[in-house]
DRENZATOR-816744 format. One record per residue (C-alpha): x, y, z. Coordinates in steps of 0.1 Angstrom, whole numbers, padded with zeros to 4 digits. Layout:
! DRENZATOR-816744
<atom xx="X" yy="Y" zz="Z"/>
...
//
This chain:
! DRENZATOR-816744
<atom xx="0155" yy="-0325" zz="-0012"/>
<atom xx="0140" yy="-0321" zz="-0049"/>
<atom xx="0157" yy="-0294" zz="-0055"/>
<atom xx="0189" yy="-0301" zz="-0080"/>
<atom xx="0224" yy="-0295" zz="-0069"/>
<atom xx="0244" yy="-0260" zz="-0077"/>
<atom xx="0274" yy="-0259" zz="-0097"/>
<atom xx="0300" yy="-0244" zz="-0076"/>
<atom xx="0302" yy="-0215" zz="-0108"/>
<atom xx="0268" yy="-0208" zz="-0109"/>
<atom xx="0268" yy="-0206" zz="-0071"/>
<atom xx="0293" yy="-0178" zz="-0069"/>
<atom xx="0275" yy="-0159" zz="-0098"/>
<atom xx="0240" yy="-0159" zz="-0083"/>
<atom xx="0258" yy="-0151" zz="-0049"/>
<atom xx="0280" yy="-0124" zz="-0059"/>
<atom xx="0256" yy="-0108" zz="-0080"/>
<atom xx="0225" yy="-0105" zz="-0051"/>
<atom xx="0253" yy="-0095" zz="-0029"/>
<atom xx="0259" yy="-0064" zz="-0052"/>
<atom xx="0217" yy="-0057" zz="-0061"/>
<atom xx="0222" yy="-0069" zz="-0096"/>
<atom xx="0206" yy="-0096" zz="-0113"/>
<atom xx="0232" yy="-0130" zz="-0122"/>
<atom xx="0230" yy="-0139" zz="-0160"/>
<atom xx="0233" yy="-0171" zz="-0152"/>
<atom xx="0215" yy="-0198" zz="-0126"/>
<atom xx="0182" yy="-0179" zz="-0126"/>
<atom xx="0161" yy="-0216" zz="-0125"/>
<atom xx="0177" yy="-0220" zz="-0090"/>
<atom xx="0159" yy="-0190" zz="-0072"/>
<atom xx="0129" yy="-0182" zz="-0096"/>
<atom xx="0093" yy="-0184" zz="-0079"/>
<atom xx="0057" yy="-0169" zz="-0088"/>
<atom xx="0046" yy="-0153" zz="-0119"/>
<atom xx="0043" yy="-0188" zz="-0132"/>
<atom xx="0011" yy="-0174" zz="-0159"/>
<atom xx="0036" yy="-0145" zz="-0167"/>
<atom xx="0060" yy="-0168" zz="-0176"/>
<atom xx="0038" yy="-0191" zz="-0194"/>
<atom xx="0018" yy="-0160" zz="-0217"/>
<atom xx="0057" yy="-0155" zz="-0230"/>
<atom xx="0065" yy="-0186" zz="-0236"/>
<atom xx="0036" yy="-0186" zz="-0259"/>
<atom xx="0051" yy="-0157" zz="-0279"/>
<atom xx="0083" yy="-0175" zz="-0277"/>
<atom xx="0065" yy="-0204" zz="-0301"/>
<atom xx="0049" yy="-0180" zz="-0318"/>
<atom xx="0082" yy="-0164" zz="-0330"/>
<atom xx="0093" yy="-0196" zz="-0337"/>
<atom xx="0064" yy="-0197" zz="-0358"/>
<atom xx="0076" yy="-0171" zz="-0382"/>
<atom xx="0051" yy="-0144" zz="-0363"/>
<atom xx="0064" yy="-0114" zz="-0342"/>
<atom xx="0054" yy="-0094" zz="-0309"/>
<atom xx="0062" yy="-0072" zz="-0288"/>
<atom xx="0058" yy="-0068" zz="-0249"/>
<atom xx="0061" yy="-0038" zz="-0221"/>
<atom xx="0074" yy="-0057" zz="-0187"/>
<atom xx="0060" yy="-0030" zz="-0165"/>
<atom xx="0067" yy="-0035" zz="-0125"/>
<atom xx="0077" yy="-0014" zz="-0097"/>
<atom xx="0109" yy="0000" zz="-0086"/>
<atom xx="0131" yy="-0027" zz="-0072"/>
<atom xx="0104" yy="-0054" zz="-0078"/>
<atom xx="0127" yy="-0077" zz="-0105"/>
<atom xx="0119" yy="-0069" zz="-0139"/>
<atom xx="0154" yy="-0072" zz="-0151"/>
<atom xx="0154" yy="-0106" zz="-0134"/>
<atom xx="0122" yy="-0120" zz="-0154"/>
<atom xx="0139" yy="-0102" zz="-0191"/>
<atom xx="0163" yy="-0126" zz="-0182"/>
<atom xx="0147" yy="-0150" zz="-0172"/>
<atom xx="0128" yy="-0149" zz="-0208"/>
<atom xx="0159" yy="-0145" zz="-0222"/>
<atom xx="0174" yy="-0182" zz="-0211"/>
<atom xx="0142" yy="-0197" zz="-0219"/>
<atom xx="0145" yy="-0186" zz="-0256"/>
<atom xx="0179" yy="-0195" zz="-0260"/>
<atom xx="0168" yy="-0232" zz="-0253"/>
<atom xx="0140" yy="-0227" zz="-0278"/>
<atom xx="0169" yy="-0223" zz="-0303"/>
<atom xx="0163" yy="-0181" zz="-0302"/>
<atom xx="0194" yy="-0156" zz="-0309"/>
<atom xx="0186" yy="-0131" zz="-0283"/>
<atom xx="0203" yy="-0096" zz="-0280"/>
<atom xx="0199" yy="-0078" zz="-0253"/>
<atom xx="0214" yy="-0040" zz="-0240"/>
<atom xx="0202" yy="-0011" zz="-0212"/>
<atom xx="0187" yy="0026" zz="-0227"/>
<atom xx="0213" yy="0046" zz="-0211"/>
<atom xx="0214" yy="0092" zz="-0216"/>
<atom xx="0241" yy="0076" zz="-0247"/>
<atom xx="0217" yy="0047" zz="-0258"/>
<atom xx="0187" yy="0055" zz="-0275"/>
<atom xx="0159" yy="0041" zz="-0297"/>
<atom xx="0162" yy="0072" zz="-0319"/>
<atom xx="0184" yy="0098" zz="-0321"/>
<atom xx="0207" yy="0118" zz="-0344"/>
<atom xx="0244" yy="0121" zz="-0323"/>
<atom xx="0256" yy="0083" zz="-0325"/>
<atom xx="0229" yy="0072" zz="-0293"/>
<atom xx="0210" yy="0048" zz="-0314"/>
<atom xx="0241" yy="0033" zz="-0334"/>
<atom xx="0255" yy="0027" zz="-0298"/>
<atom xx="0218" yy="0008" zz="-0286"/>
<atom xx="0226" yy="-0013" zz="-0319"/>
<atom xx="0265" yy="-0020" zz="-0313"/>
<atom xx="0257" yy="-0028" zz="-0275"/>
<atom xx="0228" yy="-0050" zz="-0285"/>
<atom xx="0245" yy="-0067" zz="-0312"/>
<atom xx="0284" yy="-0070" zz="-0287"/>
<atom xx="0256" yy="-0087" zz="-0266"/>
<atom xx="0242" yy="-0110" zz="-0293"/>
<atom xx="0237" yy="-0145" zz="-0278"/>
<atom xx="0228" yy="-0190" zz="-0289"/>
<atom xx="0226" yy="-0214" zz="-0269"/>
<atom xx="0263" yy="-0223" zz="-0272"/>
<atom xx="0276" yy="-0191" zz="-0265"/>
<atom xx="0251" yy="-0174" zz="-0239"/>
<atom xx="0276" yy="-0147" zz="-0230"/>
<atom xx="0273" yy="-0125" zz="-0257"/>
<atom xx="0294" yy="-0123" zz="-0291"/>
<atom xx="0279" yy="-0149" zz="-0314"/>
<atom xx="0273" yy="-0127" zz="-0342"/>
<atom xx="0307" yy="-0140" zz="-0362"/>
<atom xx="0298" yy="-0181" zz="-0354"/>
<atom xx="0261" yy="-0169" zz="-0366"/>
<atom xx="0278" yy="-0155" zz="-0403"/>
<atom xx="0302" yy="-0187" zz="-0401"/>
<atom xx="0272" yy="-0208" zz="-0393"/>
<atom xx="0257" yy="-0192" zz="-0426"/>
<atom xx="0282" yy="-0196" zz="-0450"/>
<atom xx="0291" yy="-0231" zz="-0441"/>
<atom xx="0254" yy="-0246" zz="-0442"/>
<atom xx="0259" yy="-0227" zz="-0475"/>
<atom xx="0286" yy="-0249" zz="-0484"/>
<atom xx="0274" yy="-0277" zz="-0475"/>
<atom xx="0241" yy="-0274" zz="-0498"/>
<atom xx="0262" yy="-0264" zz="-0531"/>
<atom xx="0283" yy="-0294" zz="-0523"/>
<atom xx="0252" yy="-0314" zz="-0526"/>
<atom xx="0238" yy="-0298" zz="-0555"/>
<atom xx="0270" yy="-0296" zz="-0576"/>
<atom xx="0275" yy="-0252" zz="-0582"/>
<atom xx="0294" yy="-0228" zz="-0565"/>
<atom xx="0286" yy="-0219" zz="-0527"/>
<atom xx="0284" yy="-0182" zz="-0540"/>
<atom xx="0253" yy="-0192" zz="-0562"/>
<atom xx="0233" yy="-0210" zz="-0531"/>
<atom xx="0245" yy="-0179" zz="-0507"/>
<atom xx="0230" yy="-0156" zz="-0533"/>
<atom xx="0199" yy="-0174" zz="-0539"/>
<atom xx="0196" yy="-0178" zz="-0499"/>
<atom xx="0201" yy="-0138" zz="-0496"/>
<atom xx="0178" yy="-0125" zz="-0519"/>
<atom xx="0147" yy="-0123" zz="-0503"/>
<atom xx="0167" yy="-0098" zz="-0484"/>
<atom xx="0170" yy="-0077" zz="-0511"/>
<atom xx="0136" yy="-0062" zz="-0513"/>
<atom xx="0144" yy="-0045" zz="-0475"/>
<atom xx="0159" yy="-0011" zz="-0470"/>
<atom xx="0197" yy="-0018" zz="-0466"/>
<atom xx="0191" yy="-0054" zz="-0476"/>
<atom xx="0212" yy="-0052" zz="-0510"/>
<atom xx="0241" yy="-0043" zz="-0490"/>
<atom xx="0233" yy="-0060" zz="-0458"/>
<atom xx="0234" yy="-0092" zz="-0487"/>
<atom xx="0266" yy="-0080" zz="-0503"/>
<atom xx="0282" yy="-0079" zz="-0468"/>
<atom xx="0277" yy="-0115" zz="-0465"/>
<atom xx="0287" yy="-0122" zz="-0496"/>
<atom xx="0325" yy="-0106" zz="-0491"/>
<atom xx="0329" yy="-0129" zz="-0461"/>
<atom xx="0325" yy="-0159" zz="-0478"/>
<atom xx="0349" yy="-0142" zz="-0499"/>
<atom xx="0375" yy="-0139" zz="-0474"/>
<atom xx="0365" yy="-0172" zz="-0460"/>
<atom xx="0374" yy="-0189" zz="-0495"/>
<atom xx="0401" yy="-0171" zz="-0502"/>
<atom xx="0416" yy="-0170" zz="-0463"/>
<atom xx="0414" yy="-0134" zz="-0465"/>
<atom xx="0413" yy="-0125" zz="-0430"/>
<atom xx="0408" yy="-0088" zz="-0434"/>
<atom xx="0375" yy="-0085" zz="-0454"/>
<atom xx="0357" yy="-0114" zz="-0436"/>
<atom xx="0369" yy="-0087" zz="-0403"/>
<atom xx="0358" yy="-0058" zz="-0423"/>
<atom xx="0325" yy="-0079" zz="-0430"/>
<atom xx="0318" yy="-0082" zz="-0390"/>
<atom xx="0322" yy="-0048" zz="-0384"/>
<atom xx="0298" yy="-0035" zz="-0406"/>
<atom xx="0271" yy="-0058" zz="-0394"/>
<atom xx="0283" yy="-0047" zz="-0356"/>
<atom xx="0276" yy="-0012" zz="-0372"/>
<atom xx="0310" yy="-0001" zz="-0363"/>
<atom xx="0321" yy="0019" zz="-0396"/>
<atom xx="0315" yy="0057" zz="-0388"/>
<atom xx="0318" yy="0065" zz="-0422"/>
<atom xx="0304" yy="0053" zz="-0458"/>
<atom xx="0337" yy="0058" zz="-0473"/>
<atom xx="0354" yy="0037" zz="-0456"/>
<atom xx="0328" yy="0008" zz="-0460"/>
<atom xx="0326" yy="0016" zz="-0495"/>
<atom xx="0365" yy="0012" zz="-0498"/>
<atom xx="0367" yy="-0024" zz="-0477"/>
<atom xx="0334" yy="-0036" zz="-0487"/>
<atom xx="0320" yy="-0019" zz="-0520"/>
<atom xx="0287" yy="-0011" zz="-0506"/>
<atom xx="0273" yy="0022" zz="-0498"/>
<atom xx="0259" yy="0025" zz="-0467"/>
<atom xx="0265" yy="0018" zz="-0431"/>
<atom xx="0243" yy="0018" zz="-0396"/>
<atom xx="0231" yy="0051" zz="-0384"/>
<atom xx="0210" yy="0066" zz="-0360"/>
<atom xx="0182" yy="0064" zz="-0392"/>
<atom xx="0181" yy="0027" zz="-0397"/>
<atom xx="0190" yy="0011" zz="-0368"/>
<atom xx="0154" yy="-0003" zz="-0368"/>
<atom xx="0157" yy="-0017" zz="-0401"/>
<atom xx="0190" yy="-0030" zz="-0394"/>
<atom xx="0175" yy="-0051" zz="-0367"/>
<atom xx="0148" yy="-0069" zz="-0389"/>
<atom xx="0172" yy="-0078" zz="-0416"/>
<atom xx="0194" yy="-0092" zz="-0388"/>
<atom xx="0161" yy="-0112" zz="-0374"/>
<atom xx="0155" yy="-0126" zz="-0408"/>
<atom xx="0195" yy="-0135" zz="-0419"/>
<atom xx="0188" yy="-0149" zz="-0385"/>
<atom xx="0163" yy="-0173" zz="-0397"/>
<atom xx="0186" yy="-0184" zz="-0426"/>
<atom xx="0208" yy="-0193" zz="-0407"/>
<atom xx="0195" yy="-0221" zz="-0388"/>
<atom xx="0179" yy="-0205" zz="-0356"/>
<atom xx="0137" yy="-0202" zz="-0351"/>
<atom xx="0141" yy="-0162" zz="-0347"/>
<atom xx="0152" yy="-0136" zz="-0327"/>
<atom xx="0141" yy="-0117" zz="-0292"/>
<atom xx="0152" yy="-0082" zz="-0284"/>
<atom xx="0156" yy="-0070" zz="-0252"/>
<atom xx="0157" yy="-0036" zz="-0238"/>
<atom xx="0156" yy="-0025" zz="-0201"/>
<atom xx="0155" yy="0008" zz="-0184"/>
<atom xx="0135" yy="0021" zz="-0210"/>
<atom xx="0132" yy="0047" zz="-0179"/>
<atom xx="0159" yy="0068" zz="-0195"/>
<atom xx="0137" yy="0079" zz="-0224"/>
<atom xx="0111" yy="0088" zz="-0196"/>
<atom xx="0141" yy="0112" zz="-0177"/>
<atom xx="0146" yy="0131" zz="-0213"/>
<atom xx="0141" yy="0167" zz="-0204"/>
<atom xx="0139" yy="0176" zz="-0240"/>
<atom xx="0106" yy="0169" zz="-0250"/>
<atom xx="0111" yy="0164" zz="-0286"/>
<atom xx="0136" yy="0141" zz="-0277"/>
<atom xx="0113" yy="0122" zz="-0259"/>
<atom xx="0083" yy="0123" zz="-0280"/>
<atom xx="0106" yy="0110" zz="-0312"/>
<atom xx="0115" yy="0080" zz="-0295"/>
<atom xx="0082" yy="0076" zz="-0285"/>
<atom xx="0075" yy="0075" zz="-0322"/>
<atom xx="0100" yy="0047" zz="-0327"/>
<atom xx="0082" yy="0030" zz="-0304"/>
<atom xx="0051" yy="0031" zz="-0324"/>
<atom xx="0069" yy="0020" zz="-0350"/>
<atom xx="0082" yy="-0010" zz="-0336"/>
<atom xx="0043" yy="-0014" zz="-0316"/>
<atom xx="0029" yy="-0010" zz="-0353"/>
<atom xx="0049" yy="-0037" zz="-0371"/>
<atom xx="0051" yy="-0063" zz="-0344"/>
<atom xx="0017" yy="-0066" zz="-0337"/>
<atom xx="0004" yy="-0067" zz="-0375"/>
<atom xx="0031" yy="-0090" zz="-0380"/>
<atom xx="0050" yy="-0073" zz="-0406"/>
<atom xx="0084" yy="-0081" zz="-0388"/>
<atom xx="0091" yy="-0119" zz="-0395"/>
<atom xx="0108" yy="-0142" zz="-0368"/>
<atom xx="0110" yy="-0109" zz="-0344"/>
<atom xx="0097" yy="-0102" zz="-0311"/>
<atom xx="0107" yy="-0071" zz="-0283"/>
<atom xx="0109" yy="-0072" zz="-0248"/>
<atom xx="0109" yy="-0034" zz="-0228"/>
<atom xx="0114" yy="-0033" zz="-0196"/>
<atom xx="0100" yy="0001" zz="-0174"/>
<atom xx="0087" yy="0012" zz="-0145"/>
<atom xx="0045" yy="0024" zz="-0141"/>
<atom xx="0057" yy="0059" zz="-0140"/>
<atom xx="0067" yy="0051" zz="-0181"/>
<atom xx="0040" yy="0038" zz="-0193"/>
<atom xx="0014" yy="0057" zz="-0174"/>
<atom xx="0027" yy="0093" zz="-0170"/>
<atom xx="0009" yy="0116" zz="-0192"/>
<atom xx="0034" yy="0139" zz="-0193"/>
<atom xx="0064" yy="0126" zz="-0198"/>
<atom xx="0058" yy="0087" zz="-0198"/>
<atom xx="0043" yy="0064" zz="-0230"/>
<atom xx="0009" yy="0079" zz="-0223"/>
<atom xx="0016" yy="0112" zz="-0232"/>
<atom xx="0022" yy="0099" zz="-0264"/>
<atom xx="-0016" yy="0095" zz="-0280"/>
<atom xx="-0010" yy="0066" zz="-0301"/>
<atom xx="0007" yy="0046" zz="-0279"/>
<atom xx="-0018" yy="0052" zz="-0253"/>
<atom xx="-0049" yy="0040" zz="-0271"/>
<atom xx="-0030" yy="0010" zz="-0280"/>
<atom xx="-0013" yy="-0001" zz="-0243"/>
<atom xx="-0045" yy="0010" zz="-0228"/>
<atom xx="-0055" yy="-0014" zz="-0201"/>
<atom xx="-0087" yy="-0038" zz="-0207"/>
<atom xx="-0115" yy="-0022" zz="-0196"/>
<atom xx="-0130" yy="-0055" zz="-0186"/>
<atom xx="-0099" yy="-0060" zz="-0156"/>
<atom xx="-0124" yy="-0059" zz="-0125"/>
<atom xx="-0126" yy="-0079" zz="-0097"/>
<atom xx="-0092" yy="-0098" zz="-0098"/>
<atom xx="-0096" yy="-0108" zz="-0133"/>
<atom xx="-0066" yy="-0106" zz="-0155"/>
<atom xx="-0052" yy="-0108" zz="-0192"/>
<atom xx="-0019" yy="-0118" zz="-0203"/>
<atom xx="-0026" yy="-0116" zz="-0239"/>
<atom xx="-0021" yy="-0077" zz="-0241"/>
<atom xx="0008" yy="-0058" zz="-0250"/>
<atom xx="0019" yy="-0047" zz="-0217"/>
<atom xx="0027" yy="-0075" zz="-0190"/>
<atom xx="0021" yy="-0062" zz="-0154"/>
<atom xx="0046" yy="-0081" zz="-0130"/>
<atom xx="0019" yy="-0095" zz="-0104"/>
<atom xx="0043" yy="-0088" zz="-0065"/>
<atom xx="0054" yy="-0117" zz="-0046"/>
<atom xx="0035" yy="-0131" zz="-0023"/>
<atom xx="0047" yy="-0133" zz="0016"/>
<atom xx="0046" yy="-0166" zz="0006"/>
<atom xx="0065" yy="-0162" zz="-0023"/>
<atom xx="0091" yy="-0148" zz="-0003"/>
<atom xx="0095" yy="-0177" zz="0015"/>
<atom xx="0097" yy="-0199" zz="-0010"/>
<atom xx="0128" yy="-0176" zz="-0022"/>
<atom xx="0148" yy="-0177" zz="0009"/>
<atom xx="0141" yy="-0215" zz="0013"/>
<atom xx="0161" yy="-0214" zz="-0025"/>
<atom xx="0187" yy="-0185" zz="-0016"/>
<atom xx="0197" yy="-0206" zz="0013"/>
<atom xx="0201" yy="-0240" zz="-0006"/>
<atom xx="0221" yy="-0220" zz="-0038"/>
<atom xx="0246" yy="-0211" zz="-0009"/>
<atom xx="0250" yy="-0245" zz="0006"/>
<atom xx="0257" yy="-0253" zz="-0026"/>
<atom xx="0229" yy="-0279" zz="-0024"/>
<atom xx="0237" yy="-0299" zz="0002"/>
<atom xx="0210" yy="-0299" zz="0030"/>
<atom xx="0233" yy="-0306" zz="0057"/>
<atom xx="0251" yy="-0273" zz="0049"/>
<atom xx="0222" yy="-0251" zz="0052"/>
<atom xx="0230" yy="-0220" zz="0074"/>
<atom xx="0193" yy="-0213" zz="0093"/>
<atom xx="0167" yy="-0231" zz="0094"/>
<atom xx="0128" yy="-0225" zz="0084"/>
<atom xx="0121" yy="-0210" zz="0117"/>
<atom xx="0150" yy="-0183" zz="0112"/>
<atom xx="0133" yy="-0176" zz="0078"/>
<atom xx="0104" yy="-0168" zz="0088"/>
<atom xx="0123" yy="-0146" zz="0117"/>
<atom xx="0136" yy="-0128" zz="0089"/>
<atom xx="0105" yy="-0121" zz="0073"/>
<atom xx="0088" yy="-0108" zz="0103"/>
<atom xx="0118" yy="-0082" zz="0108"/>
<atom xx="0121" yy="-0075" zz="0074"/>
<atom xx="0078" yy="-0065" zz="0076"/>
<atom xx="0086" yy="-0047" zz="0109"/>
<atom xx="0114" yy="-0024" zz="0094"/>
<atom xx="0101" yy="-0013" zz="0060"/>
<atom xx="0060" yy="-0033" zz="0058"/>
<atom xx="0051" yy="-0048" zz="0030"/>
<atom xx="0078" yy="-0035" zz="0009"/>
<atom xx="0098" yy="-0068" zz="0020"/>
<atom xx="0075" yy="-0087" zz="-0005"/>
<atom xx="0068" yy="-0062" zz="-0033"/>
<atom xx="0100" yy="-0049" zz="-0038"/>
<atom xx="0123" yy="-0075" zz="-0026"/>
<atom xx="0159" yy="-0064" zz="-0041"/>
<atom xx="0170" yy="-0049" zz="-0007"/>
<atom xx="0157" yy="-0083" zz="0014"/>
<atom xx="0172" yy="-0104" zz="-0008"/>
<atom xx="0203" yy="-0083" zz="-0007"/>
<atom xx="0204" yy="-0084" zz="0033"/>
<atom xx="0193" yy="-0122" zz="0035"/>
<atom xx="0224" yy="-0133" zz="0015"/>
<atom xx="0249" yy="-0109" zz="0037"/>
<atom xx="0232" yy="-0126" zz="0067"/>
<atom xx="0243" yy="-0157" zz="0050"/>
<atom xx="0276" yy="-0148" zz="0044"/>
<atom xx="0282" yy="-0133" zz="0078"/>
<atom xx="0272" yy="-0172" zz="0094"/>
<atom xx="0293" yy="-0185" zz="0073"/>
<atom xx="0320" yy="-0172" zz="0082"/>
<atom xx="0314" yy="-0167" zz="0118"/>
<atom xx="0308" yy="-0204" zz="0128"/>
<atom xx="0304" yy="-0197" zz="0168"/>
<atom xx="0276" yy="-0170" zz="0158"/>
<atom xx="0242" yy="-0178" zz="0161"/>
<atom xx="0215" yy="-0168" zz="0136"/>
<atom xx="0190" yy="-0153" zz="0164"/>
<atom xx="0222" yy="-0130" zz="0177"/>
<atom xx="0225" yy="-0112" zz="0141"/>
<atom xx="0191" yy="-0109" zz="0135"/>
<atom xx="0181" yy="-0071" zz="0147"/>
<atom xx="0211" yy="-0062" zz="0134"/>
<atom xx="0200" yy="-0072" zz="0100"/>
<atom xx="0193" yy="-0035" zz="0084"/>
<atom xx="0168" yy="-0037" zz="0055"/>
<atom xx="0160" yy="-0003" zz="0037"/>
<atom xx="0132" yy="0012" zz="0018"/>
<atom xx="0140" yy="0008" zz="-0024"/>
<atom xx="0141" yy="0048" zz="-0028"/>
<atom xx="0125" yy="0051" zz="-0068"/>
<atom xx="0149" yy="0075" zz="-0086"/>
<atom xx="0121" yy="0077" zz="-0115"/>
<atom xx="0098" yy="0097" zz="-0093"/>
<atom xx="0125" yy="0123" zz="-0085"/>
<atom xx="0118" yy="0158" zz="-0103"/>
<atom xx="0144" yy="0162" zz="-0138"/>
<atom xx="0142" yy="0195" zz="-0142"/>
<atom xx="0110" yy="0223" zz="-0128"/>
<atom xx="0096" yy="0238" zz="-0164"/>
<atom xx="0113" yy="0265" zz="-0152"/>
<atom xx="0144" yy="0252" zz="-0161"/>
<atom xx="0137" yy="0238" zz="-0189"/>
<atom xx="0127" yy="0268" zz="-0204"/>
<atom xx="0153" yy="0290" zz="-0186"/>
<atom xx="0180" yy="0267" zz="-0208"/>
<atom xx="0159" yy="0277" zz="-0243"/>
<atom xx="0162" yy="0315" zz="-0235"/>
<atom xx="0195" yy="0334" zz="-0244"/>
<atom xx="0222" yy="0341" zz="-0210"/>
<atom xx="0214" yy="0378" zz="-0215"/>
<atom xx="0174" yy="0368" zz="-0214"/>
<atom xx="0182" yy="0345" zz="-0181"/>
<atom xx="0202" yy="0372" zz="-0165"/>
<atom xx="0174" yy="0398" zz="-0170"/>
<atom xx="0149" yy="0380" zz="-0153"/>
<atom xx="0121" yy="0399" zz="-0138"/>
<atom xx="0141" yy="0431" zz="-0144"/>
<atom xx="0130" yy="0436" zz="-0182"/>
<atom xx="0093" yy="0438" zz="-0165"/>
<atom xx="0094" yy="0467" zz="-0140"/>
<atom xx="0103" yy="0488" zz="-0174"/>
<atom xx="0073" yy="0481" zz="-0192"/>
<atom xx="0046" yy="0500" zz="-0200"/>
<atom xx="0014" yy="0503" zz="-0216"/>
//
């Protein structure tokens, strides 16, 4: 068998989280298949970040059909590029834009989830600063002056971006604290760059500096982090943000339509390259990109911009543009995935496997004569049921494979995105006053001409 053994730890995490419907953040090599030119169009932006350029790209599939598991995907390649990802879900309290605290909590959750190579779990934004200041170190040792002089120097081109005199005098009070032992201010330092002061007195009173991260400059925040990034050591930076669906679901439209604008912003600046070492990665459904209502396209701008290529007929494709449709399995994909499923939970050993090819492909005929070609385009709930059909031989050694297989109960993925928010109704019953709701047709039979 080519295919390389399983860690018993990565084993239980790619088995416990299919079990559940969630994608494992580790071990996604063992059980990838297809999209191998998907894959390959963002590995070139990958380099290209590496490069010093920036992008940005919309990973648009259907409900259910594994974008989450391809952002991570991307998201392990980088980090053995020598990439600092961050990564974080738009949630109704996580937003792009807004002016209640949602967009300083995308930044905290982003930045908590901050991730190298050596620490791929999240939380690497202190070892990053350390990183900083001791390659600092290190360079005034060789040129004979003060670490503060090289650390200044290094931060300056900083300067000329919004926030980045104090984003520079930030790191300066941690080597501070780091040459003086003083424990509190290099912890005062952190927080500020998590974005966790609430108020600019306070950082002005541990720090000296004026400002803070708000809802107004989490954008800006996030390019000076990319390029303190790049002075640090690493090739750049990739942002990831999934369920972008959430900005779809706002029933306030101007809401919507300012994070929208954000959007643009970021759209704008990646792709003329005026963020250096940066790159995005969205994640949504075809209901946000393509509703003109409520989705992207409702938005002018960014629908002339994410428009498709007119020239896409006949099976020809581009994976050059700004939004990256996730082709669907193949049946034969699918195969291909079970075969891999089955050999993660032997563990790798081929003498362990559960069922054999001819059960697989049993499974895939039920599976197409329960819910049709579903099984293949959105397999989350197959996958799901395969691995409980695993589990269930496993532990039931006298049970055969061909005995549980029409009891094997594979639903439809129901897509919550297509569910009505709100009737215009009710979104403009909620603008009127009560006493204007309570009237209702009432104040009409009274009127006259």
């Amino acid at each position: 068998m080519s295919t390389p053994p399983v860690r018993p730890r990565e084993r239980d995490a790619i088995i416990q989280s299919l079990r559940a419907g969630v994608v494992p953040r580790n071990g996604q090599q063992h059980i990838q298949v297809g999209r191998v030119e998907e894959v390959k169009a963002l590995i070139t932006d990958l380099d290209r970040i590496a490069d010093g350029g920036s992008g940005i790209r919309f990973v648009i599939g259907e409900f259910g059909s594994g974008k989450t598991f391809f952002l991570y995907l991307i998201r392990s390649i980088a980090l053995e590029k020598r990439l600092v990802t961050l990564h974080a879900d738009l949630t109704p309290d996580r937003r792009l834009y807004a002016t209640d605290g949602q967009a300083r909590a995308l930044y905290q959750e982003l930045v908590r989830n901050m991730s190298t190579r050596s620490k791929p779990d999240g939380g690497a934004l202190a070892s990053l600063v350390e990183r900083f200041v001791t390659s600092a170190i290190e360079a005034a040792r060789t040129r004979g002056v003060k670490p503060e002089v090289v650390i200044r120097e290094r931060l300056a081109a900083l300067s000329e971006m919004v926030n980045g005199y104090d984003f520079a005098e930030v790191i300066a009070a941690y080597w501070k604290g780091h040459d003086t032992g003083n424990e509190t201010l290099k912890s005062s330092a952190v927080r500020w760059l998590r974005g966790e002061f609430t108020t600019r007195t306070d950082a002005r009173s541990a720090l000296g500096v004026r400002t803070i991260v708000d809802d107004a400059n989490v954008y800006d925040q996030l390019k000076l982090l990319a390029r303190f990034i790049r002075l640090a050591g690493f090739v750049g930076t990739l942002v990831c943000c999934d369920e972008l669906v959430n900005l779809y679901k706002l029933a306030n439209t101007r809401a919507r339509n300012t994070n929208y604008e954000q959007i643009l912003r970021i759209l704008n600046d990646c792709l003329q390259g005026s963020a250096e070492g940066l790159a995005f990665l969205m994640g949504g459904t075809p209901e946000f990109l393509m509703d003109t209502r409520k989705g992207l396209y409702s938005y002018q701008a960014l629908q002339s911009r994410l428009a498709e290529n007119r020239f896409l007929k006949d099976g020809l494709v581009d994976y050059s543009g700004p939004v990256l449709r996730l082709a669907n399995l193949t049946p034969e994909d699918l195969f291909v995935l079970l075969g891999k499923l089955r050999h993660v939970y032997a563990s790798g050993v081929v003498d362990r496997y559960l069922i054999p090819d001819e059960g697989l492909k049993a499974f895939m005929h039920h599976c197409s004569r329960k819910i049709g070609d579903a099984y293949f385009r959105t397999p989350r709930s197959t996958i799901t049921a395969f691995v409980n059909l695993l589990a269930v031989l496993e532990q039931n050694p006298g049970v055969s494979w061909q005995q549980l297989l029409d009891q094997v109960q594979v639903l439809t993925e129901a897509n919550p995105d297509l569910q009505p928010l709100e009737s215009e109704e009710q979104e403009s019953e909620q603008t009127l006053p009560e006493s204007a709701a309570k009237a209702g047709d009432d104040d009409l039979a009274s009127f006259k001409l």
